[in-house]
N, C-alpha and C positions, 0 to 999 in steps of 0.2 A: 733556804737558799739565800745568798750574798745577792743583790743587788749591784751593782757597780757603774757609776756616775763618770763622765768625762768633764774635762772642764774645756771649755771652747779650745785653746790653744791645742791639747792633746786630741780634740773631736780632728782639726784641722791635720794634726802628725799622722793619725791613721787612716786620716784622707788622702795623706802626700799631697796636702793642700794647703799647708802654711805660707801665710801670707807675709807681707813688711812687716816690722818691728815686732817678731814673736816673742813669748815670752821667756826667754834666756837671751841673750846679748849682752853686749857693753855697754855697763851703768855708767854714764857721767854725771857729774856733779858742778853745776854753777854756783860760785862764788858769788855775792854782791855786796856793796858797802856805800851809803851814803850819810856824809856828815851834814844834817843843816845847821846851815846858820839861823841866831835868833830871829824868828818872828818869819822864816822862808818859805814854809811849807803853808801856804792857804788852805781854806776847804776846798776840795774840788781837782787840785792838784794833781798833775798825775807824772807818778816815777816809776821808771822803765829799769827791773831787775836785771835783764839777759831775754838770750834768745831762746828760743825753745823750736830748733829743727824739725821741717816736715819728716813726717817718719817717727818723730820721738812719743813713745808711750811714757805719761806723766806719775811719779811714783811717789810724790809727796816734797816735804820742804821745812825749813825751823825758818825763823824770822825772830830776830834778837835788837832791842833800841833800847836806847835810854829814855829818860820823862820825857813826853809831847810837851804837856802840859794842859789843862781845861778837858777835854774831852774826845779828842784826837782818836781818831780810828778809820781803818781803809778797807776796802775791796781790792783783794787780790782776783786779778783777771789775764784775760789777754786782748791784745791791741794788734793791729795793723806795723808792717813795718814799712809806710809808705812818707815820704816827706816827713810829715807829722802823721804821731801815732793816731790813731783810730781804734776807740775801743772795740772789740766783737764780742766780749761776754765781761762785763764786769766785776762780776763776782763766782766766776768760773772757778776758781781753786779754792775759796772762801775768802774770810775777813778776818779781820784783827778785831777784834771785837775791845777793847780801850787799850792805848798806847798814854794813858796819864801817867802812867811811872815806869819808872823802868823794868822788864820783864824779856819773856819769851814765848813764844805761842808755834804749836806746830802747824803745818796746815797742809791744804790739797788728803787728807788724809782716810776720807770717806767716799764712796763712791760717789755720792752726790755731789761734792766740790771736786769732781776731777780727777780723782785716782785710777789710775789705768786708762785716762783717756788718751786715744791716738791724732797725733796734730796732722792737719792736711795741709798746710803751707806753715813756710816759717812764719812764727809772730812772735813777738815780745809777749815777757810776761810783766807783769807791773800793781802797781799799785792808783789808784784812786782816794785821796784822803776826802774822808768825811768830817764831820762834830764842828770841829775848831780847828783853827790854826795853831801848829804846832810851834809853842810860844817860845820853849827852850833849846837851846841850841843842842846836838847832840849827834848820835847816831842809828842809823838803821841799818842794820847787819843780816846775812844767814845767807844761807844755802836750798836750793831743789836741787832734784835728780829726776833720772830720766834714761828708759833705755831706746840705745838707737840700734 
């Protein structure tokens, strides 16, 4: 005899107990793009992607840049959207593991960095740069999703 496994979302449908941000809705998709200028970007640094709405289950992300240069690499996390951001997990959706030349990395794309996680306030997503300062001037590009 079959066996037959539910997966949380469908345990909760045949509960008639589905709760916020189930798993079918509208996907949306944040845009982001910043150009630095030479020598801009410090270690430590931190650039604010988009928002990511309470309510929103986290479904992954591309991140696209030209050369850092030296050894350049960030924590993608979420921050506060207060005055000034306030980090609350730094490396919540993952890292970029070297931004030295130009490239792409996907990321959020493991349970453990954040995939499918559900946000309880709005917060920014963002980045944290670590290694070096990013020497050359250039760009940081890509997109998350997210259902609401």
């Amino acid at each position: 005899m079959t066996t037959t496994y539910y997966s949380a979302q469908v345990t909760l449908y045949r509960a008639n107990t589905m709760g916020p941000s189930p798993s079918c809705g509208p996907c949306q998709c944040q845009y982001f793009s910043y150009t630095t200028p030479t020598g801009d970007l410090a270690s430590g640094s931190l650039l604010m992607w988009g928002i990511m709405p309470k309510g929103a289950r986290f479904l992954g992300g591309k991140c696209v840049y030209t050369a850092g240069g030296h050894a350049a690499t960030a924590n993608i996390g979420s921050y506060t959207i207060a005055p000034a951001p306030v980090v609350i997990s730094a490396a919540k959706y993952g890292a970029l593991t070297s931004m030295v030349a130009a490239g792409h990395q996907d990321f959020g794309e493991l349970a453990t960095t954040g995939f499918g996680g559900l946000e309880t306030a709005d917060v920014y997503m963002g980045i944290v740069t670590g290694g070096a300062q990013f020497d050359a001037a250039g760009t940081i590009a890509g997109y998350f999703l997210y259902l609401l």
